[in-house]
RODO-2510 file (C-alpha; in nm, 4 decimals, decimal comma):
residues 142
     n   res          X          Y          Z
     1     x     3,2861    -4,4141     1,1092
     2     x     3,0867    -4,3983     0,8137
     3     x     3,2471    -4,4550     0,4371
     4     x     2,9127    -4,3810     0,2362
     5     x     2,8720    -4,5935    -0,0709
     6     x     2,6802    -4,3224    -0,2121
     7     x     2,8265    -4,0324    -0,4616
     8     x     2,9977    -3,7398    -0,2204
     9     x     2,8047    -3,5200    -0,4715
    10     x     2,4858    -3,5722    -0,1988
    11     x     2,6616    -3,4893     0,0804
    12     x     2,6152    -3,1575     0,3189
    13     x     2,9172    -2,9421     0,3729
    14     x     2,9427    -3,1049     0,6958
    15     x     2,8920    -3,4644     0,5668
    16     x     3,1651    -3,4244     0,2735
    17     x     3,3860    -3,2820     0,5672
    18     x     3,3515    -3,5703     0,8264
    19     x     3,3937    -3,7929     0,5318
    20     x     3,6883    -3,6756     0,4430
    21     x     3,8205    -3,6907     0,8260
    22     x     3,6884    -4,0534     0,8198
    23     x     3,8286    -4,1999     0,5082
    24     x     4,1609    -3,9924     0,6205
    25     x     4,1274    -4,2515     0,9133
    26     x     4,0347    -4,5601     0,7278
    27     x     4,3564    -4,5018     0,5291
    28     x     4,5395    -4,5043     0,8542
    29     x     4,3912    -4,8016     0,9740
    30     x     4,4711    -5,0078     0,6281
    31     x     4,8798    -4,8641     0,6702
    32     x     4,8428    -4,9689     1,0127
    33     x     4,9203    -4,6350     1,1776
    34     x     4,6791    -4,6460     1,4543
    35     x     4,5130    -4,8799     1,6561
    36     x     4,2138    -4,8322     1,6803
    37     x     3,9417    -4,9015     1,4354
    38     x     4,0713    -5,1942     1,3185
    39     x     3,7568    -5,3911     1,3551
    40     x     3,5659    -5,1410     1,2184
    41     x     3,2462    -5,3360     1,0406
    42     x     3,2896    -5,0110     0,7735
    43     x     3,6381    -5,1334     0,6621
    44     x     3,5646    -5,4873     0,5463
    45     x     3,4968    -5,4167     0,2188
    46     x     3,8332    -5,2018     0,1597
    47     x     4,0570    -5,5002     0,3713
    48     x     3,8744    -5,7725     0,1593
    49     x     4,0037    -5,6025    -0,1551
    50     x     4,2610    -5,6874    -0,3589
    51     x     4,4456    -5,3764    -0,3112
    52     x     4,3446    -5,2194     0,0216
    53     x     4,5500    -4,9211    -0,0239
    54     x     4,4395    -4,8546    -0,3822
    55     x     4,0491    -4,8908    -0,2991
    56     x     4,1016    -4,6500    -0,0143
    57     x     4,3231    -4,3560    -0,2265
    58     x     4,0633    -4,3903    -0,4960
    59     x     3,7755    -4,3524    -0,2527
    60     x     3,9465    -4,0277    -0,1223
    61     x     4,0286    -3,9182    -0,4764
    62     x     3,6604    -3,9007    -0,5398
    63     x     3,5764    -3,7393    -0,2149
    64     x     3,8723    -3,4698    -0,2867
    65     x     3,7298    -3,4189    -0,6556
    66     x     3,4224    -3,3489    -0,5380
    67     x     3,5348    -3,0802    -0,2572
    68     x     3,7513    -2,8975    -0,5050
    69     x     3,4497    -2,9012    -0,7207
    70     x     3,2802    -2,6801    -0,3901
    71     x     3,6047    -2,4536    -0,3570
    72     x     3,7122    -2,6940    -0,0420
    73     x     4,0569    -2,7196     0,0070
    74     x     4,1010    -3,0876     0,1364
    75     x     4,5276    -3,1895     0,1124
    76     x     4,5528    -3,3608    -0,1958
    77     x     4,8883    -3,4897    -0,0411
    78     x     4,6594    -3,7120     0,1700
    79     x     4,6274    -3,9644    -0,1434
    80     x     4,8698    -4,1636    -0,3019
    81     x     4,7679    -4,0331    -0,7111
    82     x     4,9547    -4,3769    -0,8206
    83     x     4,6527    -4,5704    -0,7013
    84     x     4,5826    -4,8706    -0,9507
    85     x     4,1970    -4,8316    -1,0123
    86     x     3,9664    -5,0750    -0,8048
    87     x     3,6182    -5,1723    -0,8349
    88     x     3,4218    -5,2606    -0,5317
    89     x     3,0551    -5,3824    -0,5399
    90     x     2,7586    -5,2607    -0,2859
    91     x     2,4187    -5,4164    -0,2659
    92     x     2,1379    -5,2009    -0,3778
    93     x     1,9997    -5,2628    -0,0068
    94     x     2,2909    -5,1097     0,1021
    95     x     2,2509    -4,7730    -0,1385
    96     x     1,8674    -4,7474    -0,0244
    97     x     1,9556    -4,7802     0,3206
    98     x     2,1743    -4,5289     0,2823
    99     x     1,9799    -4,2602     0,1295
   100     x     1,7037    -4,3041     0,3996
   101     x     2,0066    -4,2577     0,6669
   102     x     2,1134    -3,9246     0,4532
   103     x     1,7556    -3,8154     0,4091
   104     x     1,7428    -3,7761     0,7991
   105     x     2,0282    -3,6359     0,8487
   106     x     2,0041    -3,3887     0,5968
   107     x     1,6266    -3,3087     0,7390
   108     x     1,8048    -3,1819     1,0716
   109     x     2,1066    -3,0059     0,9380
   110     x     2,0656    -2,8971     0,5478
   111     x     1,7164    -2,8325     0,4656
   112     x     1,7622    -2,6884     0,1266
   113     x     1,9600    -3,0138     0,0161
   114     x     1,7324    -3,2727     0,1972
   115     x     1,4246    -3,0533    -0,0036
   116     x     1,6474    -3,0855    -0,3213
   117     x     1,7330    -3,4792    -0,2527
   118     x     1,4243    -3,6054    -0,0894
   119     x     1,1785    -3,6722    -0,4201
   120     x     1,5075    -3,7657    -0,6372
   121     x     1,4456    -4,0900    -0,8468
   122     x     1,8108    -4,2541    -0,9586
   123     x     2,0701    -4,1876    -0,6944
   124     x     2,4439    -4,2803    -0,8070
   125     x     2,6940    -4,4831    -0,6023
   126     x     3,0283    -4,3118    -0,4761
   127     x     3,2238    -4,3916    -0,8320
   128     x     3,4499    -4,6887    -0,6532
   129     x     3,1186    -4,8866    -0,6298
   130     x     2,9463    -5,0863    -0,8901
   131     x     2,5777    -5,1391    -0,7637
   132     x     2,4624    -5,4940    -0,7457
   133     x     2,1544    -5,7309    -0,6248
   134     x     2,1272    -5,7582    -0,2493
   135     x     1,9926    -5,6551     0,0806
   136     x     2,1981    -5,4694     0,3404
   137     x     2,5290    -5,5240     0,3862
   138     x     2,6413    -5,7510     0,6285
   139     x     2,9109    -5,5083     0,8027
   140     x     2,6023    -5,2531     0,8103
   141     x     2,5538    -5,1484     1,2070
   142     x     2,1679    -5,0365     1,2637
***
């Protein structure tokens, strides 16, 4: 599972898809509709929210604003539009980290955006995350 901290705007076709598919699951994780996944490193920062549920719609909100934006038709009935809005925080080591892990991906299956994304300067967080001082996070597998 990967919930990218980073704005769905640099995502591949594929990567916006699977990360739609993967917050989809996160959500059922934090209802407790499955059971697996419930240890999932990935999904400490939603469970050690305030508001779980909120963090997790809003996250998907984004995600879904940014398909529609690419004529993708992602079920908007899949979020809960009553959200309250939530701030999370991820370290800056966390955002670098994760552009280098995008940057390779994108090298293998999107040329034209890893070409358009590889020299870029200021990259923006996914808009739940505020960006803050820090190596990588903790929950972080590599």
């Amino acid at each position: 599972m990967r919930l990218w901290s980073l704005h769905p705007a640099y995502l591949d076709a594929k990567g916006l898809v699977a990360l739609w598919r993967e917050a989809l699951l996160a959500k059922h994780v934090l209802e407790g509709k499955t059971r697996g996944y419930k240890n999932h490193p990935q999904l400490d920062r939603f469970k050690t929210s305030t508001k779980p549920l909120d963090a997790i719609d809003q996250y998907l909100a984004a995600v879904h604003t940014e398909a529609a934006s690419r004529s993708y038709h992602f079920n908007q009935e899949k979020i809960n539009w009553k959200y309250k809005p939530a701030r999370l925080t991820v370290t800056q080591g966390q955002i670098e980290y994760e552009i280098q892990h995008l940057l390779k991906k994108l090298c293998v299956r999107d040329e034209k955006k890893y070409k358009a994304l590889k020299s870029r300067h200021a990259w923006e967080a996914h808009p739940l995350f505020t960006i803050i001082e820090g190596k990588i996070e903790h929950w972080e597998i590599i």
